[in-house]
VOPAGU-2260 file (C-alpha; in pm, 1 decimal, decimal comma):
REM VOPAGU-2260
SITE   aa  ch    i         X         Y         Z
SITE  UNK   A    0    7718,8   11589,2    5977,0
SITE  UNK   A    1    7616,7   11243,0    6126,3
SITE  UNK   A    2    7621,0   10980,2    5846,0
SITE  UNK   A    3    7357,6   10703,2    5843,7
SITE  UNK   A    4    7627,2   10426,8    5869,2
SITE  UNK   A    5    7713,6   10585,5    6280,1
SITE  UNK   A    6    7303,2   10647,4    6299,4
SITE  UNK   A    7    7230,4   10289,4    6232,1
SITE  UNK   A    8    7514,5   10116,5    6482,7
SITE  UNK   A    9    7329,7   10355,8    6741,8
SITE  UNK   A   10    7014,6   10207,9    6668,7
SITE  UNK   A   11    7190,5    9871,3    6723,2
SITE  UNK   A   12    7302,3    9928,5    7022,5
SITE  UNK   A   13    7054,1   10067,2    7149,2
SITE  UNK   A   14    6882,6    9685,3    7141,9
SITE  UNK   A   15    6667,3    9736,9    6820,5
SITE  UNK   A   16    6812,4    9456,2    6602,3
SITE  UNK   A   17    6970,8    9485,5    6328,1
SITE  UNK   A   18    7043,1    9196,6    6097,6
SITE  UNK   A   19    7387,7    9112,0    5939,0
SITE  UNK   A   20    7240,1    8802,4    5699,7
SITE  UNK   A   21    6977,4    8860,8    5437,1
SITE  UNK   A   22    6886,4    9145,1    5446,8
SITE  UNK   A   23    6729,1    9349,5    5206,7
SITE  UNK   A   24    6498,2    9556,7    5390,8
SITE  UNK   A   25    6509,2    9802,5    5710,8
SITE  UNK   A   26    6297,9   10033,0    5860,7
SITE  UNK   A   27    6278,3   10382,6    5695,8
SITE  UNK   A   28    6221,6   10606,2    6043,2
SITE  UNK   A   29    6401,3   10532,3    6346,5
SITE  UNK   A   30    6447,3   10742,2    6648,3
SITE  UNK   A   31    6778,8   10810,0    6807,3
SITE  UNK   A   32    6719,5   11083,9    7190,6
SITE  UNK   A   33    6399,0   11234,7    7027,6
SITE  UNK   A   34    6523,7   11272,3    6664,4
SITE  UNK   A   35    6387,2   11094,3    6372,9
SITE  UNK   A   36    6622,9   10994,2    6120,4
SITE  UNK   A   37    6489,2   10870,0    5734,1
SITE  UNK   A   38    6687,1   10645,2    5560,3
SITE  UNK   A   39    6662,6   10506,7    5189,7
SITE  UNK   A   40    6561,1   10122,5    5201,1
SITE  UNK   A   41    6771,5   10132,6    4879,8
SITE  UNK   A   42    7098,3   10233,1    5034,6
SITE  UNK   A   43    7097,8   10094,2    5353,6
SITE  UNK   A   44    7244,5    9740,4    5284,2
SITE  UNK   A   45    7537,3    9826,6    5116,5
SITE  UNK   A   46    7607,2   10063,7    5439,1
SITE  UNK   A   47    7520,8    9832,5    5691,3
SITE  UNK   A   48    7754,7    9500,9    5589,4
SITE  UNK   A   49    8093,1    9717,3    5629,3
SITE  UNK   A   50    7963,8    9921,5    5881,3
SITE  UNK   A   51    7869,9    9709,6    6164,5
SITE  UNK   A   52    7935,6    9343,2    6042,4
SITE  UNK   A   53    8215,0    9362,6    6329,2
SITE  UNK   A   54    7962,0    9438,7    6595,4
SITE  UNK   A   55    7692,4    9178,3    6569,5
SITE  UNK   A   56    7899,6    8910,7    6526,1
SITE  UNK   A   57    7985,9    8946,4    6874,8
SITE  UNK   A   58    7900,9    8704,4    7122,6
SITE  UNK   A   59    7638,1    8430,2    7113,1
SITE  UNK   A   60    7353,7    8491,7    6828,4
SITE  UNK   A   61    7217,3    8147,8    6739,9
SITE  UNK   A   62    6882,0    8276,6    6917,3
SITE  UNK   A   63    6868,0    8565,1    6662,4
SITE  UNK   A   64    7022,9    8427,6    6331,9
SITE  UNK   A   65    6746,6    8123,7    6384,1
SITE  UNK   A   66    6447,6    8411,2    6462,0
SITE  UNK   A   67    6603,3    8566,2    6122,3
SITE  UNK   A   68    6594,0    8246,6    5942,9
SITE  UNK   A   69    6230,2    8260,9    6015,2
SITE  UNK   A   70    6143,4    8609,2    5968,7
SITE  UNK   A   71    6045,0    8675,6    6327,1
SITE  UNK   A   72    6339,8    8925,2    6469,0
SITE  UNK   A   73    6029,4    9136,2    6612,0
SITE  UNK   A   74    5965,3    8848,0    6916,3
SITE  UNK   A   75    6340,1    8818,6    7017,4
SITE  UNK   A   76    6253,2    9062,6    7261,7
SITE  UNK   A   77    5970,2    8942,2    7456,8
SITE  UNK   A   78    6157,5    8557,7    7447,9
SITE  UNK   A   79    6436,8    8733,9    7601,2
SITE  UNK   A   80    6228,8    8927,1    7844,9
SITE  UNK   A   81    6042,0    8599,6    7959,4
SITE  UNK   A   82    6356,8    8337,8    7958,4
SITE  UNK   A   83    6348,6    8183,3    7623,1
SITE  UNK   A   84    6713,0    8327,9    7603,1
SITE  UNK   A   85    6912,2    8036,3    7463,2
SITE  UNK   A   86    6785,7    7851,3    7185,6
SITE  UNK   A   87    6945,5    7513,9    7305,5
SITE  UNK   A   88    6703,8    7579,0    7581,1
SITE  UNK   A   89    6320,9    7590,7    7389,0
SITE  UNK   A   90    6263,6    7278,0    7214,0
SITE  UNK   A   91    6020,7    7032,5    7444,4
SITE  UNK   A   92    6002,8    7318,9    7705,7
SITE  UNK   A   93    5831,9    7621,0    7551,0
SITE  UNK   A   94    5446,4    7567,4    7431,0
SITE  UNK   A   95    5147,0    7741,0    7263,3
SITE  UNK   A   96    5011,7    7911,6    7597,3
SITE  UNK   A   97    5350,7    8037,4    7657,0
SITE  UNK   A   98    5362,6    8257,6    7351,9
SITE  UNK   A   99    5003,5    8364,0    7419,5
SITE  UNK   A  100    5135,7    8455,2    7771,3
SITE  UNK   A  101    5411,2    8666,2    7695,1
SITE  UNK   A  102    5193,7    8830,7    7407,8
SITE  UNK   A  103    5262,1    8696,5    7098,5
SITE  UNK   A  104    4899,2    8670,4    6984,5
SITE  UNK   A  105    4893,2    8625,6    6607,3
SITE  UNK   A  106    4836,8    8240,3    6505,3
SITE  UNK   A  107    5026,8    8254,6    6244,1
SITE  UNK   A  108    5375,1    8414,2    6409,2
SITE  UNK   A  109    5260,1    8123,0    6664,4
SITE  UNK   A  110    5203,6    7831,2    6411,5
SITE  UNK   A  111    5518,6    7892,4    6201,6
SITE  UNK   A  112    5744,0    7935,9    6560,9
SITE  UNK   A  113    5592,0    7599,9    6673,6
SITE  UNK   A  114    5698,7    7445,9    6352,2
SITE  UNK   A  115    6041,8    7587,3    6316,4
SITE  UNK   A  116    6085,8    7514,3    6717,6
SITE  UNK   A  117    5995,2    7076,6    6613,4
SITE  UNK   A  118    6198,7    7058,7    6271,9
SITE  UNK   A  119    6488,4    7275,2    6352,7
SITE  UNK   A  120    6548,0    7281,2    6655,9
SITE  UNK   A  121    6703,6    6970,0    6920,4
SITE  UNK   A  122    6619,1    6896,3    7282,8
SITE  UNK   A  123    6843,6    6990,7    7566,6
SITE  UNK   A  124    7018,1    6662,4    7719,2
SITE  UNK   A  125    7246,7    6616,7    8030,0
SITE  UNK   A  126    7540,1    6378,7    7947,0
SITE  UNK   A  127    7574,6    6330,8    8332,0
SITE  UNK   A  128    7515,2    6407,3    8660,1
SITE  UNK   A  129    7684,5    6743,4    8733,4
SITE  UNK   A  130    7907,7    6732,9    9089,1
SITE  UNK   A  131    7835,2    7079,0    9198,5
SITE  UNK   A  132    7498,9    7323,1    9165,2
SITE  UNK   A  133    7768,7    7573,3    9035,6
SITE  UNK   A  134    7875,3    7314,3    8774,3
SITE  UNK   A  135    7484,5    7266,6    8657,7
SITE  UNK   A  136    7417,8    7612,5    8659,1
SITE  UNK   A  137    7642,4    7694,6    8406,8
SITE  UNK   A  138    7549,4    7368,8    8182,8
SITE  UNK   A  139    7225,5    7526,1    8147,5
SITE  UNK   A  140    7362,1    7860,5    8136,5
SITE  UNK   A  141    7165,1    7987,4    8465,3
SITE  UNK   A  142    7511,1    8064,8    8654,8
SITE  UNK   A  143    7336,6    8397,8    8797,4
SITE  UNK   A  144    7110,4    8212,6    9020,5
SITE  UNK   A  145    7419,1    8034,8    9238,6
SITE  UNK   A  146    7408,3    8241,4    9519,1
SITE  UNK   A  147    7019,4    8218,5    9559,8
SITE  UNK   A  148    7009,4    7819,4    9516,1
SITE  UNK   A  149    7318,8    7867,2    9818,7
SITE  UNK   A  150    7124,7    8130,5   10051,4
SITE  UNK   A  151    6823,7    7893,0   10031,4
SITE  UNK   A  152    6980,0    7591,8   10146,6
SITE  UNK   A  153    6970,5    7411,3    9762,4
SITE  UNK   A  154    7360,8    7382,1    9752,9
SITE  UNK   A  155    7363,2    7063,5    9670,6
SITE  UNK   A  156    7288,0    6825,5    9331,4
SITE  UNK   A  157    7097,7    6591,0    9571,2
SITE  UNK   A  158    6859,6    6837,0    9706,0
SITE  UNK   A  159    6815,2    7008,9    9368,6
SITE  UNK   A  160    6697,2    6671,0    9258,7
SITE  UNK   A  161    6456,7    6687,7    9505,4
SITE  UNK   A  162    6299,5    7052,9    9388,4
SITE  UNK   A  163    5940,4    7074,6    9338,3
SITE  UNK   A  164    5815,9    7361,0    9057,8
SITE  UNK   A  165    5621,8    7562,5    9385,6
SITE  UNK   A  166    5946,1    7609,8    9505,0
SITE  UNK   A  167    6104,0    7797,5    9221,4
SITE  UNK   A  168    5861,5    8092,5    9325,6
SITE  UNK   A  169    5841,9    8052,2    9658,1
SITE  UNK   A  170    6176,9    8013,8    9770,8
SITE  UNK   A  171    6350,0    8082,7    9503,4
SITE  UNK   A  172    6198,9    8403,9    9359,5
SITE  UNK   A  173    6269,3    8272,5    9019,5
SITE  UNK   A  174    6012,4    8510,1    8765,3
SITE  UNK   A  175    6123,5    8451,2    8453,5
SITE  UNK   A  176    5826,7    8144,4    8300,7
SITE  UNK   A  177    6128,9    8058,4    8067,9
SITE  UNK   A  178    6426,6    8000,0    8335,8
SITE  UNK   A  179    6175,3    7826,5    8531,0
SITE  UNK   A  180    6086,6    7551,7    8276,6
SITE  UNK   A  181    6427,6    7518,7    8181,9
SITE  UNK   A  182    6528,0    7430,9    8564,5
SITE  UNK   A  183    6265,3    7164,4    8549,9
SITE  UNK   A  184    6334,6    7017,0    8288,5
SITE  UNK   A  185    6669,6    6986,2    8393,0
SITE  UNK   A  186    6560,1    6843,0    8698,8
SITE  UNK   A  187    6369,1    6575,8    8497,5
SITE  UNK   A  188    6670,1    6502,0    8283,7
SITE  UNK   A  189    6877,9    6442,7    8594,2
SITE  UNK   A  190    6653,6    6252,8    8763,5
SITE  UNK   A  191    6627,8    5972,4    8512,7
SITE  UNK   A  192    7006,2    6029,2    8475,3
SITE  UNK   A  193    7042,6    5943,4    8846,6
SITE  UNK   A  194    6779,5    5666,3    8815,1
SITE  UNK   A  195    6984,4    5487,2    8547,4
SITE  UNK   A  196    7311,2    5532,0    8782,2
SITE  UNK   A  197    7143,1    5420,5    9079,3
SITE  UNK   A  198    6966,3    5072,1    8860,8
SITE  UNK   A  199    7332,1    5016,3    8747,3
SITE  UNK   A  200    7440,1    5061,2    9127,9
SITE  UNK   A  201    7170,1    4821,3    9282,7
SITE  UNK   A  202    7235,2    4555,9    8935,5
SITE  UNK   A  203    7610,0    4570,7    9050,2
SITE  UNK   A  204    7577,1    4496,7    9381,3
SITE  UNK   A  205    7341,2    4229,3    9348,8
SITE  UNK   A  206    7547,7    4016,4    9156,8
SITE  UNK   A  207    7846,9    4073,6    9437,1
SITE  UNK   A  208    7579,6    3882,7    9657,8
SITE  UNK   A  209    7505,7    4229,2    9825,3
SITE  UNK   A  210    7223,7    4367,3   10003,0
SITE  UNK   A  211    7093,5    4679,1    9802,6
SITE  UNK   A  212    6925,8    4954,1    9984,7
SITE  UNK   A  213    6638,3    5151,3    9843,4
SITE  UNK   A  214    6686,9    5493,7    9699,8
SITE  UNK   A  215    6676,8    5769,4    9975,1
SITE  UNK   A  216    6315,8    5910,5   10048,8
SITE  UNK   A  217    6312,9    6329,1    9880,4
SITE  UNK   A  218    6433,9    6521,6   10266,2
SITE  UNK   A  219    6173,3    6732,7   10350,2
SITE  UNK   A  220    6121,8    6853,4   10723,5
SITE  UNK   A  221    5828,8    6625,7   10835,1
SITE  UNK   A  222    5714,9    6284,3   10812,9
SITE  UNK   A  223    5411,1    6166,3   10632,8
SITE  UNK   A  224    5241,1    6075,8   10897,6
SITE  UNK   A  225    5342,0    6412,3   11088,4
SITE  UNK   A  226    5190,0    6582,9   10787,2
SITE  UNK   A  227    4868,4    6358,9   10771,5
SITE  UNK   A  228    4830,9    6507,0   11145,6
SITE  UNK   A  229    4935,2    6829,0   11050,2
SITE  UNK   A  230    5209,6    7085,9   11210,6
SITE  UNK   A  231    5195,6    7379,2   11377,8
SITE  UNK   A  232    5386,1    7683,6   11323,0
SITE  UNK   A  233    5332,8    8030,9   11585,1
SITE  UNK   A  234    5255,4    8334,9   11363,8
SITE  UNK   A  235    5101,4    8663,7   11321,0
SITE  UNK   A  236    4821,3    8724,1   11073,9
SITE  UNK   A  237    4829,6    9027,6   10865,2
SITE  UNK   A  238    4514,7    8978,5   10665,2
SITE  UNK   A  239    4435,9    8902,9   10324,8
SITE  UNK   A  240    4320,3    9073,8   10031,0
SITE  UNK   A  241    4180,1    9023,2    9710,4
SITE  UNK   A  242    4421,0    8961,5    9327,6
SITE  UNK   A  243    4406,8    9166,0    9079,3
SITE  UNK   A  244    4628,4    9071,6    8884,5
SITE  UNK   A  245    4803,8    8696,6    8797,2
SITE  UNK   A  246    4963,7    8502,5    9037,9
SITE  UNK   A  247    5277,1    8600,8    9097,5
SITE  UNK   A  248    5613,4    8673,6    9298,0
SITE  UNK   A  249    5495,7    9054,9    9260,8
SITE  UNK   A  250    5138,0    9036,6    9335,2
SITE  UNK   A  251    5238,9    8850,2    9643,4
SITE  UNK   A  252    5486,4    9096,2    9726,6
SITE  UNK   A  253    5248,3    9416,4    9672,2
SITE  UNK   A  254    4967,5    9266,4    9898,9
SITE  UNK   A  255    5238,4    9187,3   10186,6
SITE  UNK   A  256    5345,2    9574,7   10132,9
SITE  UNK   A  257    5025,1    9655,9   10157,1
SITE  UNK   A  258    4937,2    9448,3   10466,2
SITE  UNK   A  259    5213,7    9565,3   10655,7
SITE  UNK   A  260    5184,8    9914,1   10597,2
SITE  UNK   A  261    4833,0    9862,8   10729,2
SITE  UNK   A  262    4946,2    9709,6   11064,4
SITE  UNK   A  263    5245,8    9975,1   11129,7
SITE  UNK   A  264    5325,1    9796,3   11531,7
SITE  UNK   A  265    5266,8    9406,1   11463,0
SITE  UNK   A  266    5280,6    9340,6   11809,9
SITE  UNK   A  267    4899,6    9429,9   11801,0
SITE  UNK   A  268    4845,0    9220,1   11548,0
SITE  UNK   A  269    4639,9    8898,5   11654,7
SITE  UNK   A  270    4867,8    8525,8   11708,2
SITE  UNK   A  271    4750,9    8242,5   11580,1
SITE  UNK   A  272    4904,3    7873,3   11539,7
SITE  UNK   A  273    4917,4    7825,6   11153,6
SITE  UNK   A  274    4867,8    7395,2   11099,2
SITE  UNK   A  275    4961,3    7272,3   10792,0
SITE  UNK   A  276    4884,9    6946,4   10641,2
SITE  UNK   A  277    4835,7    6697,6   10356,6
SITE  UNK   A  278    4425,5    6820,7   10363,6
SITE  UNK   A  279    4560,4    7189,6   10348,7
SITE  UNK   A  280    4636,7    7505,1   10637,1
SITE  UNK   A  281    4381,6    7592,8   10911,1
SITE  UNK   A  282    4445,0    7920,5   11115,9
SITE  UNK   A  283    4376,8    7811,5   11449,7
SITE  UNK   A  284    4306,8    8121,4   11711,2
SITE  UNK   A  285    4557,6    8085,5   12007,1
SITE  UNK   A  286    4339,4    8149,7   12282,5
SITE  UNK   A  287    4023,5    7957,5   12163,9
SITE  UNK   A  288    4190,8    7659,8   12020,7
SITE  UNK   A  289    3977,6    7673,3   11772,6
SITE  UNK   A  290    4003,5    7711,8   11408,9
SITE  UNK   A  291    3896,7    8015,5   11271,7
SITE  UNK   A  292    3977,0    7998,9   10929,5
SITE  UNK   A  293    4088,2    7642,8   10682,8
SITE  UNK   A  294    4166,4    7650,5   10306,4
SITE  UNK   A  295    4198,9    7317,6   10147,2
SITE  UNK   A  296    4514,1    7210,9    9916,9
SITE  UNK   A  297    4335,7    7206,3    9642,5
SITE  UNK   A  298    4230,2    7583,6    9686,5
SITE  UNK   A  299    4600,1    7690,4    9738,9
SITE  UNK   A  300    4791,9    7770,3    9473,9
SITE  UNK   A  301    5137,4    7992,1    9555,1
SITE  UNK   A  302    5306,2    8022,5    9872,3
SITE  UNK   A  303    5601,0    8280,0    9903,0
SITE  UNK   A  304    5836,2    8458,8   10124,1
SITE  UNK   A  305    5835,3    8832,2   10125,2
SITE  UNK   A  306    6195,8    8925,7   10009,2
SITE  UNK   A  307    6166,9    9277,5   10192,3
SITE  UNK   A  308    6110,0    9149,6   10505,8
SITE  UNK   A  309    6228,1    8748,1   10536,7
SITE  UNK   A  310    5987,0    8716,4   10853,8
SITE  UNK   A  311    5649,6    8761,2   10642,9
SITE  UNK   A  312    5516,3    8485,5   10408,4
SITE  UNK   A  313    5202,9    8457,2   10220,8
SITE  UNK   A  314    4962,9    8207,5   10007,6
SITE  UNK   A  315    4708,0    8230,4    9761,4
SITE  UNK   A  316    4352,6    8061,6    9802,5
SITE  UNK   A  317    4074,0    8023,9    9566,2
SITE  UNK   A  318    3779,9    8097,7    9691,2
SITE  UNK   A  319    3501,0    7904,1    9527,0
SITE  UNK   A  320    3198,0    8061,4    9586,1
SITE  UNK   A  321    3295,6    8396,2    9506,6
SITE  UNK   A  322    3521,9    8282,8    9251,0
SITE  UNK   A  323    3829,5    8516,6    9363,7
SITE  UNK   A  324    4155,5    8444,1    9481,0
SITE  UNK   A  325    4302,4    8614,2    9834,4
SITE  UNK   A  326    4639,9    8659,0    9919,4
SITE  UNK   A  327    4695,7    8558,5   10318,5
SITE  UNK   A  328    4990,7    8753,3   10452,2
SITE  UNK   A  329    5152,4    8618,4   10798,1
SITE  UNK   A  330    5441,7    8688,4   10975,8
SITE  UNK   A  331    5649,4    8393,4   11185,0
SITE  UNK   A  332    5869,2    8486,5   11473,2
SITE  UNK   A  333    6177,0    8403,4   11301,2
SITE  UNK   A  334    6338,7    8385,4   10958,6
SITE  UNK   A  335    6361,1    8010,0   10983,9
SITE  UNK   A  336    6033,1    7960,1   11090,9
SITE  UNK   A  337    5921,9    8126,6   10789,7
SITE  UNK   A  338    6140,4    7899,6   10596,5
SITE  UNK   A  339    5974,7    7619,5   10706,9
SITE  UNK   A  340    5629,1    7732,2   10658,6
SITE  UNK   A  341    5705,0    7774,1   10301,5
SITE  UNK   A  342    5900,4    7480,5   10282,4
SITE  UNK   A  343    5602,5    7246,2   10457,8
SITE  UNK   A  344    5310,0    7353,0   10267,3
SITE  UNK   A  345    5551,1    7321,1    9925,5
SITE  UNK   A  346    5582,9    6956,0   10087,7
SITE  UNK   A  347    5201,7    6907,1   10156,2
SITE  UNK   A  348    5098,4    6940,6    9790,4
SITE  UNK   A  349    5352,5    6581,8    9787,5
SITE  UNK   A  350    5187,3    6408,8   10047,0
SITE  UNK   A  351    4821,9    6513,2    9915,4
SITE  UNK   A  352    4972,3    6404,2    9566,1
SITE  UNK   A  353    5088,6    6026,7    9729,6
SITE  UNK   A  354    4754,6    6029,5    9912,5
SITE  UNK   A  355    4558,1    6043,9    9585,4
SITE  UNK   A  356    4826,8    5801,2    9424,1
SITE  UNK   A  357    4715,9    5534,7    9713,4
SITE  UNK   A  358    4377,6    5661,2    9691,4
SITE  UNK   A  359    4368,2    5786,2   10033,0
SITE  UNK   A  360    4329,2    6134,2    9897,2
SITE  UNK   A  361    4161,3    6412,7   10067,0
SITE  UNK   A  362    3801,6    6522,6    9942,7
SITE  UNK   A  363    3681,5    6889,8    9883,1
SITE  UNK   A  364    3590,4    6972,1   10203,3
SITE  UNK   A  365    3762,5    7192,9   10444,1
SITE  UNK   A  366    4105,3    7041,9   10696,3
């Protein structure tokens, strides 16, 4: 017959925790491939300690010894699930809307993870600037994302100083909220990091009687001024449709499915000259020369590439008056001109941002 001790380090692996320090208590049903199993809550700890004290020891648990500390083993889960994976990685990143987000509801379970999160726990800090993406990767324990930060031209620590959040969905496909926040704040880290090298740079060199140049402006593809005019990109317009669900990698994936399967020979679809600028995108008809459709940069809110088919791209827009937001499919003649869509209306949102610093910004109305 199966004894409890095997039945229980089933259950563990099987990703339903169990807990190797202080415990008292465990659940008295379980089900292992359809079969429910009862267990005395009197017996069970002095089976579990010998039985599987070898097992979850393995590899890295400060995440779930801390969530047992508090009592909360039952969230591991969904912070797992939504990037909160290493616990050097959650202090002065994660907040009260992200729990609510990923579904942890219950104040209290909230208030008393807050609390632990500001006494317990200690912020992430860079000691340096790392030399290689691969090398600051792995110092915030992201290595799996190397080959996507190399495929979309981010290879290097200067230009992944340069990263704006819009691109971590666009470009990157990054969906976990967790990894996301953690990259940024990484980013943040490093740039003062870089900031304090490049002061100590420009201090040195001024007392050698040396002219110091000015940091190097962020490399995007256009110049401000080209952007205050606005730039042009050939494409063909799928359509739009209506959210009904968050913004999203996926939503904007499922509506540029959906487009395409609509318009099965694109050649048929309409062309169109796609501007985009610091007061936001106008589709402007090809024939006419005349803009048919313009949504302002406040009004967009996600821009991504469509990773089934590299040519297509989409945004979202917030309609006001209706109060809905549309996702605008498109597809560019090549892959690197869908690159650079993405890539120039990630870099609008800056200019409109400097604009409103100098207070040159752009009003409400439409481009």
């Amino acid at each position: 017959s199966l004894t409890v001790t095997i039945i229980i380090k089933q259950w563990y692996q099987r990703r339903v925790r169990v807990l190797n320090v202080g415990v008292s208590v465990i659940m008295s049903r379980f089900k292992i491939d359809g079969v429910v199993f009862k267990v005395s809550q009197q017996t069970v700890p002095t089976l579990i300690t010998p039985a599987i004290s070898e097992f979850v020891t393995q590899g890295d648990k400060s995440l779930e010894e801390w969530l047992v500390k508090l009592e909360l083993p039952e969230i591991q889960t969904m912070l797992e699930m939504n990037g909160w994976d290493h616990i050097e990685f959650i202090r002065g990143v994660i907040g009260k809307e992200d729990l609510t987000t990923m579904g942890i509801t219950n104040e209290r379970v909230k208030r008393k993870f807050l609390q632990s999160v500001d006494e317990d726990l200690v912020n992430f800090q860079h000691g340096s600037v790392p030399g290689t993406v691969e090398e600051w990767l792995a110092s915030i324990h992201l290595n799996k994302y190397l080959n996507t930060f190399i495929s979309s031209r981010m290879g290097s620590v200067s230009r992944v100083l340069e990263i704006w959040e819009i691109e971590l969905t666009s470009i990157l496909h990054i969906e976990p909220i967790g990894h996301r926040k953690r990259i940024m704040r990484s980013i943040r880290d490093l740039r003062t990091l870089q900031s304090s090298y490049d002061a100590a740079e420009k201090k040195r060199r001024q007392s050698k009687s040396t002219k110091s140049k000015d940091p190097p402006e962020p490399k995007w593809l256009h110049t401000k001024e080209d952007m205050m005019r606005g730039v042009d990109y050939p494409v063909r317009y799928f359509g739009s449709a209506k959210l009904t669900g968050p913004e999203s990698t996926k939503q904007s994936a499922l509506v540029c499915e959906q487009q395409q399967a609509k318009i099965k020979n694109s050649q048929k679809t309409p062309e169109f000259r796609l501007r985009i600028s610091a007061s936001g995108v106008q589709l402007i008809d090809k024939q006419t020369q005349r803009p048919t459709c313009s949504y302002h940069i406040e009004d967009i809110s996600f821009v991504s590439r469509d990773k089934g088919n590299l040519l297509v791209f989409s945004f979202i827009s917030t309609d006001r008056k209706l109060n809905i937001k549309m996702c605008h499919v498109f597809k560019a003649h090549t892959r690197n001109q869908a690159y650079e869509a993405c890539a120039t209306i990630a870099q609008s949102f800056e200019v409109a941002f400097q604009l409103k610093k100098e207070g040159n910004g752009v009003n409400g109305s439409n481009p």
